[in-house]
C-alpha positions in Angstrom: 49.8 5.7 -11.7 47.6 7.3 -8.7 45.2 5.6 -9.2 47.2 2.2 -8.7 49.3 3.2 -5.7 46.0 5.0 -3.9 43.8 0.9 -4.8 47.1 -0.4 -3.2 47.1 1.6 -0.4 43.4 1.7 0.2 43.8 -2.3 0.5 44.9 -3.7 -3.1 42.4 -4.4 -5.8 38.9 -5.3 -6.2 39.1 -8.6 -6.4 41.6 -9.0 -3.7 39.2 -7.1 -1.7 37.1 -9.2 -2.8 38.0 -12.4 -1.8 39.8 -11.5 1.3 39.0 -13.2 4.7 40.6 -10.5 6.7 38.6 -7.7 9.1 39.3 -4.2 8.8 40.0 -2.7 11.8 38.3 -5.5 13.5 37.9 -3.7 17.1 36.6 -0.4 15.6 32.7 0.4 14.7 31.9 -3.0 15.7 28.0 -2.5 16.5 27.2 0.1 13.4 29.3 -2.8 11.7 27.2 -5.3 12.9 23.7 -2.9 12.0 24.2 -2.2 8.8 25.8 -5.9 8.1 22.2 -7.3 9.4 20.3 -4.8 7.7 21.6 -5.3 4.3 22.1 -9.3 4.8 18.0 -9.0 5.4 17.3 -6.8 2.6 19.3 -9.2 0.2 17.2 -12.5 1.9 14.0 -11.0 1.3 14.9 -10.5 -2.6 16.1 -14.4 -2.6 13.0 -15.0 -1.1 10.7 -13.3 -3.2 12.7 -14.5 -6.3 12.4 -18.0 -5.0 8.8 -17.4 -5.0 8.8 -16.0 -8.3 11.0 -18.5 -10.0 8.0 -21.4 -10.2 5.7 -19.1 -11.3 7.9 -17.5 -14.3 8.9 -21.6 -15.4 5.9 -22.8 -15.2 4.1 -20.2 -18.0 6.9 -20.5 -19.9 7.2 -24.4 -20.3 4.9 -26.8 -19.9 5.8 -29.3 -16.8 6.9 -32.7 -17.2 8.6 -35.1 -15.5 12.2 -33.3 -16.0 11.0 -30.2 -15.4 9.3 -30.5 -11.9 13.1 -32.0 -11.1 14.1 -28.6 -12.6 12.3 -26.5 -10.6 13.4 -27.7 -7.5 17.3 -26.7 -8.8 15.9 -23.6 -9.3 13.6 -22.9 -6.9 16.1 -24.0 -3.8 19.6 -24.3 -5.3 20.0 -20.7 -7.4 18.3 -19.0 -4.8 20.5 -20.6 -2.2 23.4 -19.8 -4.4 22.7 -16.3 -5.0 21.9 -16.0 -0.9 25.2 -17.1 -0.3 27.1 -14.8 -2.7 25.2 -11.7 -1.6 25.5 -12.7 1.8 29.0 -12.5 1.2 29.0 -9.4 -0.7 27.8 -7.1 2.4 30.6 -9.4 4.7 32.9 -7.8 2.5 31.4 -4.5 2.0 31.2 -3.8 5.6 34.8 -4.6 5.5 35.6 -2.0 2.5 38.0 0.3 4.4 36.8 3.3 3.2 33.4 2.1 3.8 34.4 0.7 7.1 36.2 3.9 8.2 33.2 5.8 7.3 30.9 3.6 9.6 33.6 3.3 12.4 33.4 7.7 12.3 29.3 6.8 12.6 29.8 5.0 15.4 32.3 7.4 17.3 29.9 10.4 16.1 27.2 9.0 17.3 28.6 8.3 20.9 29.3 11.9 21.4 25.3 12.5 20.7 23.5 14.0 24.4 20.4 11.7 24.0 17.4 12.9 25.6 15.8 11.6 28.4 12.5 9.2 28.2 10.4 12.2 30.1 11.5 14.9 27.4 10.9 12.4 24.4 7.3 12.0 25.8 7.0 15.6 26.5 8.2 16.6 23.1 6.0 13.8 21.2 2.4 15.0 23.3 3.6 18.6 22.2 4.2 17.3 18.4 0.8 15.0 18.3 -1.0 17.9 20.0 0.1 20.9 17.7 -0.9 18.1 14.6 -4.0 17.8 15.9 -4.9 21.5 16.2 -3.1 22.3 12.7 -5.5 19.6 11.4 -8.5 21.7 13.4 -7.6 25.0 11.4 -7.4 23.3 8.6 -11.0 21.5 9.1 -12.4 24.7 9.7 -10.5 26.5 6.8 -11.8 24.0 4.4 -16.0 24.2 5.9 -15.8 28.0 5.8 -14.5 28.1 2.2 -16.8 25.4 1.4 -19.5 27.4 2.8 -18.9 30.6 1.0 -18.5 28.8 -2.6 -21.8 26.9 -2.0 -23.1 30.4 -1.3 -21.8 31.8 -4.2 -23.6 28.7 -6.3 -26.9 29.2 -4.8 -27.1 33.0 -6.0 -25.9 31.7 -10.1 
């Protein structure tokens, strides 16, 4: 019974979720919205891609091709992949819309504009003071690794 009235309260079922045209809280989180809509609608088009590249390749070694089949391939190399583009396209449209989902990326967004961001001269400061201590870590380490090197070939030599 909680478990009913907290789905109904969190914005009804899954599948009305689902199917729902509506924004959540349409004026809040709009840019982390927006990033992590584009970033998963690009993840989800490069795996329709690379099935759509993969499709031909798995139909033609398991059926020979013939004059149906190359009109086949073209249903499922462009129409399937279309298809599932669409519905996955639409999946992250509604997931970004999820409101716990949405509430959690809308407190991102209001987080992340109380952040002090440094200043372009102390990020270049800071990154010559990171690449220079990784460049005289990998010194130590260089000569570690000869003067061990060293001493064990010694210690061969006298075997």
């Amino acid at each position: 019974m909680a478990t009913t009235q907290e789905n109904s309260a969190a914005g009804g079922s899954f599948w009305s979720e689902l199917l729902s045209f509506s924004v959540y809280k349409r004026n809040q989180g709009r840019v982390t919205r927006q990033a992590t809509f584009a970033a998963l609608a690009i993840t989800v088009a490069i795996g329709v891609w690379r099935l759509a590249q993969l499709v031909p390749l798995w139909l033609a070694s398991a059926t020979p091709l013939s004059s149906s089949a190359g009109a086949d391939l073209g249903v499922y190399r462009f129409v399937v992949p279309g298809a599932l583009l669409a519905a996955g396209l639409w999946l992250v449209y509604r997931l970004v819309n999820v409101p716990r989902f949405a509430d959690f990326l809308i407190a991102v967004e209001s987080e992340m504009a109380k952040v002090s961001w440094p200043t372009a001269g102390e990020v270049a400061r800071s990154s010559a003071v990171v690449i220079f201590l990784i460049f005289a870590l990998a010194a130590i380490l260089a000569a570690y690794d000869l003067f061990w090197w060293f001493v064990l070939r010694a210690i061969q030599g006298f075997k």
